[in-house]
C-alpha positions as CSV (number, residue, x, y, z in Angstrom):
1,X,-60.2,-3.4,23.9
2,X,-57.4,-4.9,25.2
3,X,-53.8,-3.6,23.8
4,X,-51.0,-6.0,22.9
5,X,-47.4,-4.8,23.6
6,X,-45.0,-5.7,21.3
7,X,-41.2,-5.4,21.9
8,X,-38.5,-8.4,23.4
9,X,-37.8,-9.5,26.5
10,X,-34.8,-9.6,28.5
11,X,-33.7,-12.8,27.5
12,X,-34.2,-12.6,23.8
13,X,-31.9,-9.8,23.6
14,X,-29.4,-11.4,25.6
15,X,-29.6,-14.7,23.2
16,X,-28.8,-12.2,20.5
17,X,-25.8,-10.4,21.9
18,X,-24.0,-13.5,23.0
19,X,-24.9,-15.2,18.9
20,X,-23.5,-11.9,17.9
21,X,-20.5,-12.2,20.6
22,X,-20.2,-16.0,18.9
23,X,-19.7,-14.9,15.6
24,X,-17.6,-11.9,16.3
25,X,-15.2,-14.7,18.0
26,X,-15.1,-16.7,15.1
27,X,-14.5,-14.2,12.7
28,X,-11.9,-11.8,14.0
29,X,-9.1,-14.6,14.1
30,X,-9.2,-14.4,10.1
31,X,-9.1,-10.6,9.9
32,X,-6.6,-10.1,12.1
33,X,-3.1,-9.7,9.9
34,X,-5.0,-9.3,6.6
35,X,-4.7,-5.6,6.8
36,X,-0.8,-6.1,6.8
37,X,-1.3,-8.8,3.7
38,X,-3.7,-6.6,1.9
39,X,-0.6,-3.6,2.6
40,X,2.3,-5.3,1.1
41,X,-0.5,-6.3,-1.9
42,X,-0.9,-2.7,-2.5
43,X,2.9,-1.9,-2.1
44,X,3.9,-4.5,-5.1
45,X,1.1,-3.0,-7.2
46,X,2.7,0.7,-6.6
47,X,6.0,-1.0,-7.0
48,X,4.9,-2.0,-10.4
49,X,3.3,1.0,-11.1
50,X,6.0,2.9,-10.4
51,X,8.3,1.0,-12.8
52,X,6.2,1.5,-15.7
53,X,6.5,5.7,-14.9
54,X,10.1,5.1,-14.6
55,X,10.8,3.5,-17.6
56,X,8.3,6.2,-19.5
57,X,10.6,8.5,-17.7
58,X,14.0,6.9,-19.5
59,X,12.1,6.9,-22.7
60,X,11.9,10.7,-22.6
61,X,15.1,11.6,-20.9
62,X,17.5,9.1,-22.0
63,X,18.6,7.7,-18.6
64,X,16.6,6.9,-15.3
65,X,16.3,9.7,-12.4
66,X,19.5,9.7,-10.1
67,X,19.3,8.2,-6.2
68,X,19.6,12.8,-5.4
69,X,16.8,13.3,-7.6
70,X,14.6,10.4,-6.7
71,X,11.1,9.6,-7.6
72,X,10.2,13.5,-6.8
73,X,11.1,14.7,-10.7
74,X,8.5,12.3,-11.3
75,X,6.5,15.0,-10.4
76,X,7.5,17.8,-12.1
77,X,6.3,18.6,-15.5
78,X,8.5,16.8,-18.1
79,X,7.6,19.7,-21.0
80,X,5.4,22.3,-22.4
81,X,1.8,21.1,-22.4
82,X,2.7,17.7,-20.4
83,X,1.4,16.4,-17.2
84,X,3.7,15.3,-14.4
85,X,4.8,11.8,-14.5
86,X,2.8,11.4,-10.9
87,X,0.3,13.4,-9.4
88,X,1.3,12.8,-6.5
89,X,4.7,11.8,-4.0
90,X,5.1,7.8,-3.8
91,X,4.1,7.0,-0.5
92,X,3.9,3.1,0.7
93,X,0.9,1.9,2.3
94,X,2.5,2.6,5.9
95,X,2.9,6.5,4.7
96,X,6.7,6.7,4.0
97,X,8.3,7.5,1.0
98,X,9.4,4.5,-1.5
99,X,13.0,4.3,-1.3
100,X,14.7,4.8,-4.6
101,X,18.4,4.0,-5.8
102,X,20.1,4.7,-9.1
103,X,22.7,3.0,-10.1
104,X,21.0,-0.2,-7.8
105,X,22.6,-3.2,-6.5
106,X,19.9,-5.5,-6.6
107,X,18.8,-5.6,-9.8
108,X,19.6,-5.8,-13.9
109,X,17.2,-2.8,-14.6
110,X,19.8,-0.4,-13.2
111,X,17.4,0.9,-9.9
112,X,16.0,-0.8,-6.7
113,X,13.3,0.7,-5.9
114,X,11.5,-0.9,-2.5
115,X,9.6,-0.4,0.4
116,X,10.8,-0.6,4.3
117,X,7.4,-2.5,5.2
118,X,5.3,-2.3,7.7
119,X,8.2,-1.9,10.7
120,X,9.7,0.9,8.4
121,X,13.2,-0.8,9.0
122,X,15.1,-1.0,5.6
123,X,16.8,-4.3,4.9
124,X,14.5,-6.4,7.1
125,X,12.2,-9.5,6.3
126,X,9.1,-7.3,5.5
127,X,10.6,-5.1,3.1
128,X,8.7,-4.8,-0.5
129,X,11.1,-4.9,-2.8
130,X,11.6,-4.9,-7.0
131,X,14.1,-7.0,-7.3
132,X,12.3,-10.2,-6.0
């Protein structure tokens, strides 16, 4: 009885790695810079976000948070039996704090509330911003 081996040669494998190396080449191109796209996607959604807690904020104090308390009294408990505003600090998608000013310049809803982006530099071209 004769046994058959089974497995691939040399030369299969190395048709497979270099269709795999192909399609690798073709692909990556497009992913590259999405992560910052998908980023400043997130950061316009927390923006958002952000300005519906504030405004529930106004509703039950009267008057939006001041640039020295910023959005960290969102996260203290607004009363007995309540739950925080939010559960946790605003944080962009880069890690850094939202920035947060009350009275704003920017804007008619009395706050510009913004991120610095992805180079973290307030005021440049990446910035996330509300009033835009």
């Amino acid at each position: 009885m004769k046994k058959s081996k089974s497995g691939f040669t040399l030369i299969e494998l190395m048709i497979v790695v270099i269709i795999i190396a192909a399609l690798a080449a073709m692909v990556a191109p497009n992913l590259i810079g999405r992560s910052d796209e998908a980023k400043a996607k997130i950061a316009q959604g927390d923006l958002q976000s952000l300005d519906t807690t504030l405004k529930l904020y106004r509703l039950d104090k009267g008057a939006y948070p001041t640039t020295e308390q910023g959005l960290a009294v969102l996260l203290s408990v607004p009363g007995p039996g309540r739950e925080p505003y939010l559960e946790k600090p605003a944080k962009d998608p880069w890690q850094r704090n939202y920035i947060y000013k009350c009275p704003g310049t920017h804007r008619t809803a009395s706050y510009d509330l913004f991120s610095a982006g992805r180079d973290g530099r307030e005021g440049s071209e990446d910035d996330i911003k509300n009033w835009e």
